[in-house]
N, C-alpha and C positions, 0 to 999 in steps of 0.2 A: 735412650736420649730422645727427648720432644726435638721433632721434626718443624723449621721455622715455619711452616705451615700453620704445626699445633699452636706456638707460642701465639701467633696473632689470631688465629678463630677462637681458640678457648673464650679469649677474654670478654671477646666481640658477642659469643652467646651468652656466658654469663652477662653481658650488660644489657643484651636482650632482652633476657629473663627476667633481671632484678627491672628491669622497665614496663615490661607486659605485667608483672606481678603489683606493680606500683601502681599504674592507672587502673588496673582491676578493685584493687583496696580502695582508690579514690573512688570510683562508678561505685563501688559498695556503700562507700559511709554516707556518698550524696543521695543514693534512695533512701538508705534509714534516716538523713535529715528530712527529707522531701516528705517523709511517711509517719513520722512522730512528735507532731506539733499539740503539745497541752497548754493549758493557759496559766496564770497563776495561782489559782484555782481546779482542781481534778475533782471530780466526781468519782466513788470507788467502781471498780469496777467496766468503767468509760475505757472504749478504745480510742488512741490517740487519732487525730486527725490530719489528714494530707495538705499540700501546700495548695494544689487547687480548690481543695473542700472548702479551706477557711478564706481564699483570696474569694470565691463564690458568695460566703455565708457576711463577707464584713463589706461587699462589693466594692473590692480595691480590683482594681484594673490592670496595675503592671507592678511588679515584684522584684528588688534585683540585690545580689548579695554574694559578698565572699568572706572568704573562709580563710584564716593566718594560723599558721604550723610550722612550729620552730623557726618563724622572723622568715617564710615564705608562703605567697599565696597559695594555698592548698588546689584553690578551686574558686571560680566564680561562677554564675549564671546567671539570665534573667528570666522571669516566668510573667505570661500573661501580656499584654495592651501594652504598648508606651501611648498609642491613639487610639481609641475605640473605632469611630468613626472612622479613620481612614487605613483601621484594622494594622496597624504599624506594630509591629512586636519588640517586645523588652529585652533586649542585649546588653552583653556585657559593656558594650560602649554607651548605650541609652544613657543621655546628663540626666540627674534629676537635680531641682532647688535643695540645695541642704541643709535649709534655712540656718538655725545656730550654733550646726557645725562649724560655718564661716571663722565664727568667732575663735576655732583652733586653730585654723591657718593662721589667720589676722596676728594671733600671738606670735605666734612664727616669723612671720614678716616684722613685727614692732620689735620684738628680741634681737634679730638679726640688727638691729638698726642700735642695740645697745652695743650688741657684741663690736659691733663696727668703730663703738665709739662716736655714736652721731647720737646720742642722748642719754639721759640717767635717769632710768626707770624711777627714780626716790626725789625728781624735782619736780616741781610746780608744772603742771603741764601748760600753763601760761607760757612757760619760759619759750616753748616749743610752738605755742598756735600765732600764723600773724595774721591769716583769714580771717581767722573768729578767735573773740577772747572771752574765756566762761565768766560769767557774770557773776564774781562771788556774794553773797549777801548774808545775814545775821543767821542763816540756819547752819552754816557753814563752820561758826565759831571761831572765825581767824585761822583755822586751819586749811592747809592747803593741798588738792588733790592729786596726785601723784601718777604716771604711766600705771605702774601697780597696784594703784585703786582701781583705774580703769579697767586692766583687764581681768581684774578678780572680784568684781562686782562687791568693792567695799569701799566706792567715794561717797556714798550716802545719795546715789543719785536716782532721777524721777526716769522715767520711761520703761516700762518692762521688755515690751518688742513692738512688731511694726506688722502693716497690714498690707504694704506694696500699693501698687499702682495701677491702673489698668493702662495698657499699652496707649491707649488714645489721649491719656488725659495728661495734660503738664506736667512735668518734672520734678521738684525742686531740689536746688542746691544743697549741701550739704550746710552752710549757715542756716539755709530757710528753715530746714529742719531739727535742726539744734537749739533754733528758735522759737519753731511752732509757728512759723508766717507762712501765708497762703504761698503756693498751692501746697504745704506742708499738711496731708492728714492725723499729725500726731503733735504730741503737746512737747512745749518747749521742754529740754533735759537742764533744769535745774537741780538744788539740793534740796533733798527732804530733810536731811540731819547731816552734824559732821561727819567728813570726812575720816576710816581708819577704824569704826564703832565696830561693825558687823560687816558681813555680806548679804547684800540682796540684792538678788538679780536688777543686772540696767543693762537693754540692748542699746539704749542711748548716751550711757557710758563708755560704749566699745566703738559707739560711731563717733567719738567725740576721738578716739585713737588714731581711727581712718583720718581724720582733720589733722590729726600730726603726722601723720607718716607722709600726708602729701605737702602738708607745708615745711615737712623735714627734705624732701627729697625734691620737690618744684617737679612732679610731675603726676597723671595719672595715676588713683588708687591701682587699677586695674592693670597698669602697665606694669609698678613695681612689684606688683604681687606676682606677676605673672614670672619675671628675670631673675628675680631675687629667689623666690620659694616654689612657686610650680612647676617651671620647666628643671630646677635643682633636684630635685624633689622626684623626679618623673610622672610628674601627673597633667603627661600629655595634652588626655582629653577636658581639662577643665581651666572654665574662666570664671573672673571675678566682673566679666565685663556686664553691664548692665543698661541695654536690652543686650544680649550675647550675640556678639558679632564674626562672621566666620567659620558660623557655623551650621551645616545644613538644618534646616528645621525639622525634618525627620528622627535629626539625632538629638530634639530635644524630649523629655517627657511632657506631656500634658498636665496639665492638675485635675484633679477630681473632687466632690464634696464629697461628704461620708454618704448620702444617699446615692453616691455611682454618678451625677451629673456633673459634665463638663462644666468648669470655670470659665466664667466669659473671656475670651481673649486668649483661651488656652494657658497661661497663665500670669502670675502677677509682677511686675517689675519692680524691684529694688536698688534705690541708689545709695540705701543703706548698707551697702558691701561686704562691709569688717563685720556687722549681725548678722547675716540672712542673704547675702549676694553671689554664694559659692555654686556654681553650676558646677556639679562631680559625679563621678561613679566611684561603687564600691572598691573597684577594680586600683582605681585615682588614691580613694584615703585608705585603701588597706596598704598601700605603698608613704604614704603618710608616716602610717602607726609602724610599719617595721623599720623604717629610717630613726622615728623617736626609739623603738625600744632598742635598737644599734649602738643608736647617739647616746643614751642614757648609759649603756655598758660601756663607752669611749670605742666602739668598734667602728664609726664610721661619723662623719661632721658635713655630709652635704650641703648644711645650711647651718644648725645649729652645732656647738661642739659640745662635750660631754657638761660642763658645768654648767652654759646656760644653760642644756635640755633639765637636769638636776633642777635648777632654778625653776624652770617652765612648770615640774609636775609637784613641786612642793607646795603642798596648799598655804596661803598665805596668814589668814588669820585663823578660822575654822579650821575645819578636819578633813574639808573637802573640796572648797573651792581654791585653786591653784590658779596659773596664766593660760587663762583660754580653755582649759576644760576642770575637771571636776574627777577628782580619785579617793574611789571606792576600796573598802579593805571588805573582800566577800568572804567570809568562811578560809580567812589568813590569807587569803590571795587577794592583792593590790592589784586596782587597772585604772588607769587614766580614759576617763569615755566623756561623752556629751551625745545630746541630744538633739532636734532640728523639728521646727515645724514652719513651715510658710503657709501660704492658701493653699491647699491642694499637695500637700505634701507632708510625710513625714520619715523621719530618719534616726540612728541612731549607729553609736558605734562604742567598742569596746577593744581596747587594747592591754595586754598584763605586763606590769613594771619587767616581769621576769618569764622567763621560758618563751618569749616571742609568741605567744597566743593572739590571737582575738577574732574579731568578726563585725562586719558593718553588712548592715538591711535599711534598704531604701525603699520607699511606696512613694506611686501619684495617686493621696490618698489622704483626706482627712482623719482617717481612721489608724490607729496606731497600735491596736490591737494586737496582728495576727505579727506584730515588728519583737512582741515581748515573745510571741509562740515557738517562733521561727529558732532564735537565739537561748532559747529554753532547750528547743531539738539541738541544734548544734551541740548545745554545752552538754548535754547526754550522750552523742554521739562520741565524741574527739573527749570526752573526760574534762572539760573547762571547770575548773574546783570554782564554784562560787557565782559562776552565772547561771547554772542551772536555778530556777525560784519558781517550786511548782509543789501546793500541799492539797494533800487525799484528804476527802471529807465524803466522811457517810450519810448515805439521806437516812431520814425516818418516816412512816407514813404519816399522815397527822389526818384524822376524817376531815371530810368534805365542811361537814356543820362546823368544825373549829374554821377552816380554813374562812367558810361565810363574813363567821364574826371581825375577822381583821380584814374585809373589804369595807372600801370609804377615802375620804379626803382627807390627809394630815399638811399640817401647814408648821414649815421649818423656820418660817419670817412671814414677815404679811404678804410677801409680793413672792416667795418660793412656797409651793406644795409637795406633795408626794403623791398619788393615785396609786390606790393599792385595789386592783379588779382579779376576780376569779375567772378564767378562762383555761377550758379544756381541761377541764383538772387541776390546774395549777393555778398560784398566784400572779401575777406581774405587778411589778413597780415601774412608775412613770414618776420621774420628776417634770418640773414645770420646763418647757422646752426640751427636754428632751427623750429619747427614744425608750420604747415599752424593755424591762429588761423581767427574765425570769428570774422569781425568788425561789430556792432550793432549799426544803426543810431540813437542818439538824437536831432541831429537839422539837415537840409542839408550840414553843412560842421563837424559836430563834431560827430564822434562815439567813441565806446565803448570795451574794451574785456571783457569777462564774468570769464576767469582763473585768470588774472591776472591785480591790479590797474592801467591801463592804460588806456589815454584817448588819442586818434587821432583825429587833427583837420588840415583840408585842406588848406589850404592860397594861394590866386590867387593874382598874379604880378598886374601893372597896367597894363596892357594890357587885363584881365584879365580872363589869363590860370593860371592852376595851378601849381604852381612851384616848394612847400614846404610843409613838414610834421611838425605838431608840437608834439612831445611825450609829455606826460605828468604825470608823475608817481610818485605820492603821491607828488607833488608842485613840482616834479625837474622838469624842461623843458629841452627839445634836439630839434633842428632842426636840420630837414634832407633836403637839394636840391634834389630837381627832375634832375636823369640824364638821362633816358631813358623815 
């Protein structure tokens, strides 16, 4: 007969065990993330790259990301700068801007306000604004835009995103900006076509939402978002306030350009909230995404309850645009994700209707690169079916003298080029503005870029010099004539 001793230690060491065993497995998978970052793009034979290699080689400064397993945080960390300058490191609490993330909370918040019974996503959003009233006119067709056009980017409206502020310079109001009146830097959110046609993206559609929710509610964007969805939510460390108040400046990120220089002012200020105004950690929306993938099985209603989440991740007109984010079917697997860029920022995040999966990666970084690499290693590490997106491509030699002949100036429009120069053995392309990128040969006239889907291939006249470039990017084609 076990001894009451045995009965209570047994269990206490197996739980030991199964603990020490547990964080071991965790310290394990996060070196092989840390250590296996490809692009979408492989080169055969190429060893994968580390998180410091590529944060080094795209000069992003501060790195931050976690990791969702079975509807719990696996794991978070932060790697690298949130300040250069004043050498401040990236923690798991580190804010960064999440720029068009926003626009998933945002849904959150305006849904909540249906669920309540304080509006009807399918009326006139007139019915709702008394600040400002959207200006219908003949592009419109007598039709009328609805909550649900707003946050599914299908009223047919003008403004794609926004470029913030710099801390010193005037404000403006959320009318001024709807309007495109000084000190407004963006143009007024009018119709480009009816309402209900299609989706295309309008961050000046989602701020026309923010305009309802506060003239629904007679108070602060920032304050209802904060009572109603953040603190429900438990995403302690983030505001929607704008400049963010309350919070030490240490714990915010910095922005950075893609050349690694600080943005003046460290960074941009948005009063455009409901697009681009979410100050978060991964830490914040991976507690987000496991509340929605809960809420979506009816296992928990924090804020949202099972049918409106259902509502939220149904794409409305298309196949992908849904309320506030955007869902993917990847190789059978469904994930409701969005994207985020402000000045000096970039972000992204991915949640699966099922199995509680996902992962959110944050930079102070105009560069967005190393965000696809990271979430490439994840999805290999933990088996994520369908975010892994990485194809091996073999090089070929191609001599020196071929490679000559496709040096020169190709022109895609009169006012865009291309610059194709031979250096160190290899090709590089430049487009007009921007940065030199290596072409990687697959046949003698077809190469490759490794950042970004793009294929170059050479075309020789009858005579036969070469005369033309062909782009080719994800099946769009452009030809470019050779002018120099």
């Amino acid at each position: 007969m076990k001894t009451l001793i045995q009965l209570i230690i047994v269990p206490i060491l197996l739980l030991v065990q199964q603990t020490a065993f547990a964080q071991s497995d965790t310290k394990n998978k996060i070196q092989q993330v840390e250590t296996n970052l490809v692009g979408s793009i492989q080169v055969a034979g190429e060893k994968p790259a580390s998180i410091q290699e590529r944060m080094a080689f795209y000069k992003v400064n501060g790195l931050s990301i976690a990791v969702i397993q079975n509807y719990h945080i696996a794991w978070a960390k932060g790697y690298g700068l949130a300040n250069d300058s004043l050498k401040i490191p990236v923690t798991t609490n580190t804010l960064f801007q999440s720029g068009s993330i926003s626009k998933s909370l945002n849904a959150v918040g305006v849904l909540k306000l249906m669920q309540d019974k304080k509006l009807d996503l399918y009326s006139d959003i007139n019915t709702y604004l008394n600040s400002w009233k959207f200006p219908y006119d003949s592009l419109s067709k007598g039709k009328k835009i609805t909550v649900a056009n707003l946050l599914s980017h299908t009223g047919g409206l003008t403004v794609h995103g926004f470029e913030g502020y710099n801390k010193n310079k005037p404000l403006p109001t959320i009318p001024q900006i709807l309007d495109g009146s000084p000190p407004a830097n963006s143009a007024a959110v009018r119709s480009m076509y009816a309402p209900g046609l299609r989706s295309e993206y309008s961050g000046g559609g989602v701020t026309i939402s923010q305009m309802v929710v506060m003239d629904i509610t007679h108070e602060p964007y920032a304050d209802y978002m904060k009572r109603e969805v953040l603190q429900p939510l438990g995403m302690v460390n983030s505001t929607y306030a704008q400049p963010p108040v309350g919070i030490e400046p240490k714990m915010l990120a910095t922005a950075y350009y893609a050349n690694g220089k600080q943005v003046p002012g460290k960074y941009q200020i948005h009063p455009e909230q409901a697009a681009a105004g979410l100050w978060t950690t991964p830490t914040d929306l991976a507690k987000y995404i496991i509340e929605t993938q809960l809420a979506y099985e009816g296992k928990s209603a924090k804020v949202l309850n099972q049918a409106t989440t259902k509502l939220r991740l149904t794409p409305y007109l298309d196949k992908t645009a849904a309320l506030g984010v955007f869902v993917d079917e990847l190789d059978g697997t469904k994930y409701f994700q969005h994207g985020g860029a402000n000045v000096g920022f970039r972000n992204q995040y991915y949640g699966s209707l099922e199995g509680g999966n996902g992962v959110v990666v944050m930079v102070n970084s105009d560069r967005d690169d190393i965000i696809k690499e990271v979430i490439n290693s994840v999805a290999k590490v933990y088996g994520f079916k369908g975010l892994y997106r990485s194809n091996i491509k073999t090089l070929v030699v191609v001599p020196e003298a071929v490679l000559q002949t496709y040096v020169g100036k190709y022109a895609i429009t009169p006012t865009v080029t291309v610059t194709i120069t031979y250096e160190d053995g290899k090709l590089m392309g430049q487009p007009t503005g921007q940065p030199k990128l290596s072409l990687y040969p697959e046949s003698q006239t077809k190469f490759f870029l490794k950042e970004v889907p793009v294929q170059v291939e050479f075309s020789k006249n009858t005579e036969g010099k070469v005369d033309k470039v062909i782009l080719n990017e994800n099946g769009h084609k452009n030809e470019a004539k050779k002018i120099q």
